[in-house]
C-alpha positions as CSV (number, residue, x, y, z in Angstrom):
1,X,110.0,84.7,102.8
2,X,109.6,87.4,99.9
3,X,106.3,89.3,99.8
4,X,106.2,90.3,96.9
5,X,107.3,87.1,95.3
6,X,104.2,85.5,96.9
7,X,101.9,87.7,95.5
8,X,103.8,87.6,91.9
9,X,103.1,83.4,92.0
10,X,99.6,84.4,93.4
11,X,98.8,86.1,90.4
12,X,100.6,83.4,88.3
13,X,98.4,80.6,90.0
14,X,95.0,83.1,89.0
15,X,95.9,83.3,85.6
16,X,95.6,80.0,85.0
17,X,92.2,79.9,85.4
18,X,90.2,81.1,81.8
19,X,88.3,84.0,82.3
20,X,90.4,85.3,85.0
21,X,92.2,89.0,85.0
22,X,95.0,88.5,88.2
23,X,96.9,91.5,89.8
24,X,99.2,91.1,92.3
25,X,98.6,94.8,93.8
26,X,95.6,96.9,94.4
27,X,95.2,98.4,90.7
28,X,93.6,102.0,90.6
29,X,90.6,100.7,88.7
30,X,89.3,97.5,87.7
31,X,87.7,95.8,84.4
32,X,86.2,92.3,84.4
33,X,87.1,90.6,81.3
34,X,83.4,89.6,80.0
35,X,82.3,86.4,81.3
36,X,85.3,86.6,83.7
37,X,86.4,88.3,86.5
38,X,89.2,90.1,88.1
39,X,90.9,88.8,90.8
40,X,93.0,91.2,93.2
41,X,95.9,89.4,95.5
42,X,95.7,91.8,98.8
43,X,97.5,91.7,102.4
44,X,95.3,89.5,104.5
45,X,95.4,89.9,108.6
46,X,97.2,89.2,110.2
47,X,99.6,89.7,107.2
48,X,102.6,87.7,108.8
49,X,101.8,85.2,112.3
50,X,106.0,84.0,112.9
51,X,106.4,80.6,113.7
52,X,106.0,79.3,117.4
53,X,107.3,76.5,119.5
54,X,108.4,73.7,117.4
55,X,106.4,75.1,114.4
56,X,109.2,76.0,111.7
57,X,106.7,77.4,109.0
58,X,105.6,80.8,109.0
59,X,102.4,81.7,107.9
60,X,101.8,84.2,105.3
61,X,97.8,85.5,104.7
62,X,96.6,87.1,101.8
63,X,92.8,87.8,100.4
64,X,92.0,87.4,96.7
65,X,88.9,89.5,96.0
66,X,87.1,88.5,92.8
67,X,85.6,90.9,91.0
68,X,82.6,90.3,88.1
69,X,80.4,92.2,86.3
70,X,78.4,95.2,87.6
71,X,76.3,94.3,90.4
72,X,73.0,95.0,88.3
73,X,74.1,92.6,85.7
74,X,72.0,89.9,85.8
75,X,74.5,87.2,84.5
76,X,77.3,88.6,87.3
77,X,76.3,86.0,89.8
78,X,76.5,83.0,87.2
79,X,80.0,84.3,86.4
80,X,80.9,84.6,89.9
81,X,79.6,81.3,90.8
82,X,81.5,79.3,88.0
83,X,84.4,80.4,89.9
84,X,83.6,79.5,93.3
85,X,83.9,75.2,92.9
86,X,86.4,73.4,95.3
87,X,87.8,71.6,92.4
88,X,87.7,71.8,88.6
89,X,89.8,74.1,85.8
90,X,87.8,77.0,86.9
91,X,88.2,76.9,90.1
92,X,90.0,79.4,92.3
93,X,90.8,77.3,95.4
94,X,92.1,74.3,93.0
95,X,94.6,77.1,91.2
96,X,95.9,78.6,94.2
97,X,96.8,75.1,96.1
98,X,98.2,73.6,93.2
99,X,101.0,76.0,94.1
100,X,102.0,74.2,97.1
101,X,104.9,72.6,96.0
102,X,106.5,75.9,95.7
103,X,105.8,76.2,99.7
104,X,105.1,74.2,102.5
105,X,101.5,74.9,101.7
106,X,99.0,77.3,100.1
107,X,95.3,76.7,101.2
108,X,92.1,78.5,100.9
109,X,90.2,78.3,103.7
110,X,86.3,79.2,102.4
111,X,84.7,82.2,100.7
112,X,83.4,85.3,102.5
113,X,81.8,88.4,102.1
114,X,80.0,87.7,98.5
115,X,78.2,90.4,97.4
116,X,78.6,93.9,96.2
117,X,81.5,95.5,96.5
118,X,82.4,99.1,95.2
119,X,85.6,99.9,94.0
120,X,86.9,103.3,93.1
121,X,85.5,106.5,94.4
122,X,83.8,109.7,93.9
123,X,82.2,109.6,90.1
124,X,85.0,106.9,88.9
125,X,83.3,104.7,91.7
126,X,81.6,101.2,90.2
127,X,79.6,98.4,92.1
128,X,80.5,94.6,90.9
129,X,79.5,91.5,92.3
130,X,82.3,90.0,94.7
131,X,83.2,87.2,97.3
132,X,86.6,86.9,99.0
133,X,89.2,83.8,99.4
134,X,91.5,84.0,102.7
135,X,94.5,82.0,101.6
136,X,97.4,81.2,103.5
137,X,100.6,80.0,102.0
138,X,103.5,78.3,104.4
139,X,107.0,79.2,104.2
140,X,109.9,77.6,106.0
């Protein structure tokens, strides 16, 4: 189980979606692609729960915010929306568990906290429209 390599095939699974800008770390500042979003691949909690029992798979948890336009923006909640579908090529939660092969499994297990969501601080600080995937990938 590498970290980092999780969140490198996190990204990798993000980008596949059009309209999508993936990082793999917290980047210092953000910027939406127009008509996209940015997606940030962030330690989840628990990060790590070990195996138990007769379990062999460790489960690794991660949370992808998705990041619009500015809050205000009146088409920031269509873009976020287009993103949101359980299936389809834009979809967030289809791009991510298509990676399962590469583990035991990768699911997403709903969307939270959609809203606004500041990011930055002090003058530098900007309010975009958001919502949150908890993912959890399974490694032997």
């Amino acid at each position: 189980m590498n970290l980092s390599a999780i969140r490198d095939r996190l990204k990798t699974c993000l980008e596949t979606v059009s309209g999508i800008r993936a990082h793999d770390t917290v980047p210092g500042s953000v910027t939406p692609p127009s008509g996209g979003a940015s997606a940030i691949v962030m330690p989840g909690s628990p990060l790590v729960e070990y195996p138990t029992m007769d379990v062999d798979v460790t489960d690794v948890n991660f949370t992808v915010m998705l990041l619009t336009g500015r809050a205000d923006e009146r088409a920031a909640q269509d873009n976020l929306d287009a993103f949101l579908d359980p299936t389809g090529v834009a979809s967030i939660r289809a791009a991510i568990e298509v990676s399962a092969a590469e583990w035991d499994y990768a699911a997403v297990s709903g969307i939270r906290r959609y809203g606004a969501f500041t990011f930055g601080s002090g003058d530098g600080a900007v309010t975009y429209l958001g919502c949150e995937f908890p993912v959890t990938v399974g490694c032997s």
